[in-house]
C-alpha atoms as a printed R data frame, in Angstrom:
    type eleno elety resid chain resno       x      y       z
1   ATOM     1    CA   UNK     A     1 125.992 53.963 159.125
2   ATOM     2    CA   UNK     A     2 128.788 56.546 160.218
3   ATOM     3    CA   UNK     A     3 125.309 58.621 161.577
4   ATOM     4    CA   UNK     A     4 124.005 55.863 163.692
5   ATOM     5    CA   UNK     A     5 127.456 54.839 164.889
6   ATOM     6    CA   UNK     A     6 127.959 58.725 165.845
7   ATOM     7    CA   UNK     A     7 124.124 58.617 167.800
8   ATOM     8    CA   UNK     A     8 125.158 55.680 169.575
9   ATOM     9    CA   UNK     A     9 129.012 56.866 170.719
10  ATOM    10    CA   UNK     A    10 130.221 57.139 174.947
11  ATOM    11    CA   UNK     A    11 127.919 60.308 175.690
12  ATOM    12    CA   UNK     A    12 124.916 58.601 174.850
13  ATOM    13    CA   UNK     A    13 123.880 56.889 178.221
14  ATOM    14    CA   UNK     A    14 120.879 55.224 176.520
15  ATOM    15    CA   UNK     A    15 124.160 53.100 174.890
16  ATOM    16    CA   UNK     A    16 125.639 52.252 178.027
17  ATOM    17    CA   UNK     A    17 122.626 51.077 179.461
18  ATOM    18    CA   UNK     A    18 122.499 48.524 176.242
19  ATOM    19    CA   UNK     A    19 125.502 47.189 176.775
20  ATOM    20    CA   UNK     A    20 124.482 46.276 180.775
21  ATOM    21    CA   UNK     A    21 121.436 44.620 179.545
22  ATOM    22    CA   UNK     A    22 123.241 42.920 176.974
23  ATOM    23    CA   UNK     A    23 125.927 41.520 179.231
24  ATOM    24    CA   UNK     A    24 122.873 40.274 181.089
25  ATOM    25    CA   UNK     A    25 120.121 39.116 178.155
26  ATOM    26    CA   UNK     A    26 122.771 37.944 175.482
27  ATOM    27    CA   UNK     A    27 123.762 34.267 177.823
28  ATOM    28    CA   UNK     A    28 120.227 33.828 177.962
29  ATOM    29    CA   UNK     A    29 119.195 34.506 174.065
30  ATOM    30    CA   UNK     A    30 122.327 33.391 171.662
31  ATOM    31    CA   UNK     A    31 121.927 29.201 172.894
32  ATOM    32    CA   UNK     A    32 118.142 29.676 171.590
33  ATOM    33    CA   UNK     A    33 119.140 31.332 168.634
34  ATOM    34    CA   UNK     A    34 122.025 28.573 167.868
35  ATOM    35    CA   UNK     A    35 118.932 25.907 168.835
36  ATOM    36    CA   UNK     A    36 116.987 27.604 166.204
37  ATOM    37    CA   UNK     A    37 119.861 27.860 163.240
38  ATOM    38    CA   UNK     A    38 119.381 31.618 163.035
39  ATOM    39    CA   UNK     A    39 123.066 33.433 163.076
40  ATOM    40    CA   UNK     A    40 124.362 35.180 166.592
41  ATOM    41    CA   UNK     A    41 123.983 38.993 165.339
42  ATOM    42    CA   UNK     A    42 120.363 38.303 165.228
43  ATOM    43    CA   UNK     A    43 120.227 39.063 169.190
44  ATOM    44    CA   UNK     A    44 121.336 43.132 168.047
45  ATOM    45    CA   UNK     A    45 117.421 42.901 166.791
46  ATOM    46    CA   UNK     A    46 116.577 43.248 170.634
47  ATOM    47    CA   UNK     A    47 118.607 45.956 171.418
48  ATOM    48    CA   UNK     A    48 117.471 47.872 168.207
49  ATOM    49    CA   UNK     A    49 113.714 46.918 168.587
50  ATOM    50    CA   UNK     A    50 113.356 48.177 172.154
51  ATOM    51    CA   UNK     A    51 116.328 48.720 173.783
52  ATOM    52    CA   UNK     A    52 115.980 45.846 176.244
53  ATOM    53    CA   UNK     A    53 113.316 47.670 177.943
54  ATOM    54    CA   UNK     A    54 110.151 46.611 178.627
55  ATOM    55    CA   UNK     A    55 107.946 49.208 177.062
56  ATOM    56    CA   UNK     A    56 105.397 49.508 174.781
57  ATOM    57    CA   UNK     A    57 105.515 50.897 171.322
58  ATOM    58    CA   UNK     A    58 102.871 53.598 170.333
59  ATOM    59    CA   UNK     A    59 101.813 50.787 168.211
60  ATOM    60    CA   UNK     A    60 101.044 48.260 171.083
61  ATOM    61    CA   UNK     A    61 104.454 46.031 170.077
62  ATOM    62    CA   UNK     A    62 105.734 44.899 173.611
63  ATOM    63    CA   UNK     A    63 108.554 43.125 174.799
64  ATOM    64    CA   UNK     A    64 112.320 42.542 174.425
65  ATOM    65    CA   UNK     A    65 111.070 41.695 170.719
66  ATOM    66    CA   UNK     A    66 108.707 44.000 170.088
67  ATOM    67    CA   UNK     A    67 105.818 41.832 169.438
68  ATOM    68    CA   UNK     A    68 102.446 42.686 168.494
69  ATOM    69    CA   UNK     A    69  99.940 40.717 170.237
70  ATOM    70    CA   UNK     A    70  98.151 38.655 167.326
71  ATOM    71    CA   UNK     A    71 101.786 37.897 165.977
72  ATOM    72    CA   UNK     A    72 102.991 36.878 169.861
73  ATOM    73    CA   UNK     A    73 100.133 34.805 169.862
74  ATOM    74    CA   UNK     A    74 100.863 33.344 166.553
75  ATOM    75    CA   UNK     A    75 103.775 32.148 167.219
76  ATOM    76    CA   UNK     A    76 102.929 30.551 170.922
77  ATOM    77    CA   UNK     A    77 102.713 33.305 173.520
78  ATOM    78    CA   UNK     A    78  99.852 33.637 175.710
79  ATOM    79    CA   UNK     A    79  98.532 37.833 175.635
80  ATOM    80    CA   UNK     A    80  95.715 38.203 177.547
81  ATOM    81    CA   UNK     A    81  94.537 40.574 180.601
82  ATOM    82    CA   UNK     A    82  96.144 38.490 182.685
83  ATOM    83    CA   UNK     A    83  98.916 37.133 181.551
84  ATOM    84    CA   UNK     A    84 101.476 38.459 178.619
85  ATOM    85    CA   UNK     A    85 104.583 36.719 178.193
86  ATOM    86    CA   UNK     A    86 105.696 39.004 175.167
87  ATOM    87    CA   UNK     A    87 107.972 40.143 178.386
88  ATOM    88    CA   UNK     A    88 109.360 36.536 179.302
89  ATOM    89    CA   UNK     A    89 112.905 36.530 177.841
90  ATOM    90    CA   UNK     A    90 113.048 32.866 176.578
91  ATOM    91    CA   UNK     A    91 109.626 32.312 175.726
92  ATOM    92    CA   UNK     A    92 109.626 35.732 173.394
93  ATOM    93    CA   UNK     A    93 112.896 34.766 171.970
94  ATOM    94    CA   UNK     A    94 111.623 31.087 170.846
95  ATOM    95    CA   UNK     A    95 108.829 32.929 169.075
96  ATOM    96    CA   UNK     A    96 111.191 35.421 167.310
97  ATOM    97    CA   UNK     A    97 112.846 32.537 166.494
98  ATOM    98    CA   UNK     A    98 110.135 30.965 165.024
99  ATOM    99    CA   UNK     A    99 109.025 34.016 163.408
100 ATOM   100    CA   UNK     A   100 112.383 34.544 162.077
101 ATOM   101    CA   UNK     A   101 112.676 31.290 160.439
102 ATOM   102    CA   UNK     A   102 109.356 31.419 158.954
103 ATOM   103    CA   UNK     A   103 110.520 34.664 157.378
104 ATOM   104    CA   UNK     A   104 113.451 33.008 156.116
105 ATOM   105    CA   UNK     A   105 111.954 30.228 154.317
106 ATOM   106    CA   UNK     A   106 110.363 32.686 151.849
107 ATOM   107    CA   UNK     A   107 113.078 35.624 151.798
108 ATOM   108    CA   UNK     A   108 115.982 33.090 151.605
109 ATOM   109    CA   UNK     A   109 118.330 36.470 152.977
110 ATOM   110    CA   UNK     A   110 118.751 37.259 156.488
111 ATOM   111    CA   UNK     A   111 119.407 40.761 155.282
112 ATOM   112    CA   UNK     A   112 115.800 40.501 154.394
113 ATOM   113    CA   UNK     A   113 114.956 38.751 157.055
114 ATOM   114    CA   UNK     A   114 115.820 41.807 159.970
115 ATOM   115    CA   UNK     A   115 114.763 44.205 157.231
116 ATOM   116    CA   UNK     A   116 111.196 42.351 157.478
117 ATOM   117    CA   UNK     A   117 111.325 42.394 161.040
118 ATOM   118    CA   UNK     A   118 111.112 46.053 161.380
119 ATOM   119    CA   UNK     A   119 108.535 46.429 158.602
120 ATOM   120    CA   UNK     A   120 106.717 43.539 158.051
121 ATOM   121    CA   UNK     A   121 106.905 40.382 156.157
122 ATOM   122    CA   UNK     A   122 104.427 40.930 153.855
123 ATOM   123    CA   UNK     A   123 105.550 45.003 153.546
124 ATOM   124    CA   UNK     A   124 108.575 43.552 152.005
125 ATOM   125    CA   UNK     A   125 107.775 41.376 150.151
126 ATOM   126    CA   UNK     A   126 105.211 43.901 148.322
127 ATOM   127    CA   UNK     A   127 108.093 46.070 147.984
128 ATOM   128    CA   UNK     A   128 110.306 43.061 146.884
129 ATOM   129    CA   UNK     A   129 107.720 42.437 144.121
130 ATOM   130    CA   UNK     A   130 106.939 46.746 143.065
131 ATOM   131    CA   UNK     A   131 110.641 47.183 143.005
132 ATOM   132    CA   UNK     A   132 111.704 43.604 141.358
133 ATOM   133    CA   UNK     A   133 114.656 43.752 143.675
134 ATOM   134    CA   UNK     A   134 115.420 41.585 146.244
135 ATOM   135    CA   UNK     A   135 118.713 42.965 147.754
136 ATOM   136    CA   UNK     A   136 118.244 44.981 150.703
137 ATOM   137    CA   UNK     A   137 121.203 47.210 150.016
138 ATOM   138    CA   UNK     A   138 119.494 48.469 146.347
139 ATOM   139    CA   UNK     A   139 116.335 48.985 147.744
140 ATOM   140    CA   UNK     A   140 114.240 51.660 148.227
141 ATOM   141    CA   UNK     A   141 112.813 51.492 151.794
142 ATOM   142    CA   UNK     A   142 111.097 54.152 153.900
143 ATOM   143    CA   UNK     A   143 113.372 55.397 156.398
144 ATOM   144    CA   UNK     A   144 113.592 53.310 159.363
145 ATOM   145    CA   UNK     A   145 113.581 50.452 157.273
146 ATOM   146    CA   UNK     A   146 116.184 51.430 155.191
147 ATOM   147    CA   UNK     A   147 117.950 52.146 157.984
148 ATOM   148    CA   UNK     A   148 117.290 49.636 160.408
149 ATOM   149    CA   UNK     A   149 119.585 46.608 158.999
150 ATOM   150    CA   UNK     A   150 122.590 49.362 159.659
151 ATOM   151    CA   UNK     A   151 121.131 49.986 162.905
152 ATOM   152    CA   UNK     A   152 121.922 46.204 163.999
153 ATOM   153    CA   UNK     A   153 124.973 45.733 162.174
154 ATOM   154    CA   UNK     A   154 126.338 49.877 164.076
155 ATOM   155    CA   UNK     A   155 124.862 48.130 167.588
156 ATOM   156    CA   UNK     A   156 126.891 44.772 167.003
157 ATOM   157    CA   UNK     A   157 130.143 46.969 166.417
158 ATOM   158    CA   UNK     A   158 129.461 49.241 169.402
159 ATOM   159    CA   UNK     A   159 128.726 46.045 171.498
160 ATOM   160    CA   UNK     A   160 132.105 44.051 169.969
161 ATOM   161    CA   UNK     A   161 134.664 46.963 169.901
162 ATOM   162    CA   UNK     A   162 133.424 49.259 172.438
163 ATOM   163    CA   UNK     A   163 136.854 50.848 173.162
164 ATOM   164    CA   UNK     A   164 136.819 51.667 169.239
165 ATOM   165    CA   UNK     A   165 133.627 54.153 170.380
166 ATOM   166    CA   UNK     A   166 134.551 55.217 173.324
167 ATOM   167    CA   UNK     A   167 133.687 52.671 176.076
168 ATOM   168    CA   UNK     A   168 135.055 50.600 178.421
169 ATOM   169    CA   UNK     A   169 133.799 46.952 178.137
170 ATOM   170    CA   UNK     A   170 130.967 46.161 180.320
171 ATOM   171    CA   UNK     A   171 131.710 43.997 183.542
172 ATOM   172    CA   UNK     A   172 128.846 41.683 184.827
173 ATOM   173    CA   UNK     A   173 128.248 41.441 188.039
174 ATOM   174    CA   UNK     A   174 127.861 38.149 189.877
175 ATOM   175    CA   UNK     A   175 125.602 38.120 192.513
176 ATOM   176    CA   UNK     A   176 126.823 36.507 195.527
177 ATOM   177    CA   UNK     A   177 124.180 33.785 196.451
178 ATOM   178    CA   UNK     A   178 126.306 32.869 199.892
179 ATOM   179    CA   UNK     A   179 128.323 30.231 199.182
């Protein structure tokens, strides 16, 4: 954790950029998440799967949350050549919520849960079952899985104590609308 915290310190622009977009994004995606029952830190899975940007992965995963298109349409969103709403804020964030929740059902952790996220529900759950081990923390993951639940939890203390790493809190700007 002390290497991603160190990665993600006041030089690293890519960081300040985050915490803009999440000043921005988080209003919009913790009353969903509280709608859905899923705890507030699960928003850090945005900022960790793509950065807030709206790129695609080398993988084709799109989207504030990174979805693939079969699973986007799984879970409600419309992918096609014209239309692809994997980049529509609340619509993508009710399906991760409903993907989420689904994962929860069976993994009954929601250390498991983001760990799945990254890699796959059914990844880990193989690995659950090879391993006999369902704690995260005592598993043994590939590397960006077994680093990716510290990747959240090093975002949410950047993003909550940002003097602590060397920035100043974000302000949001209001736009003035004329009245």
């Amino acid at each position: 954790m002390k290497k991603i915290l160190a990665a993600h310190t006041y030089g690293n622009t890519q960081t300040n950029r985050l915490h803009a977009k999440a000043a921005k994004w988080f209003p919009v995606i913790e009353p969903i998440l509280a709608a859905y029952g899923i705890p507030n830190d699960f928003k850090y899975l945005a900022l960790v799967e793509s950065g807030m940007a709206e790129g695609v992965s080398p993988k084709g995963a799109a989207g504030i949350w990174q979805f693939m298109p079969g699973t986007a349409r799984t879970y409600g969103l419309r992918v096609n050549g014209n239309v692809d709403e994997r980049y529509n804020l609340r619509k993508s964030t009710i399906a991760a919520c409903k993907y989420i929740k689904e994962m929860y059902k069976g993994l009954e952790s929601w250390t498991l849960v983001a760990a799945a996220y990254n890699v796959g529900d059914g990844r880990l759950r193989k690995q659950i079952n090879n391993q006999n081990q369902d704690n995260y923390y005592k598993m043994r993951l590939n590397r960006e899985t077994g680093g990716y639940v510290y990747k959240v939890i090093s975002m949410k203390q950047i993003m909550e104590h940002p003097k602590r790493y060397g920035y100043a809190k974000p302000r949001v700007l209001l736009a003035y609308n004329g009245g």
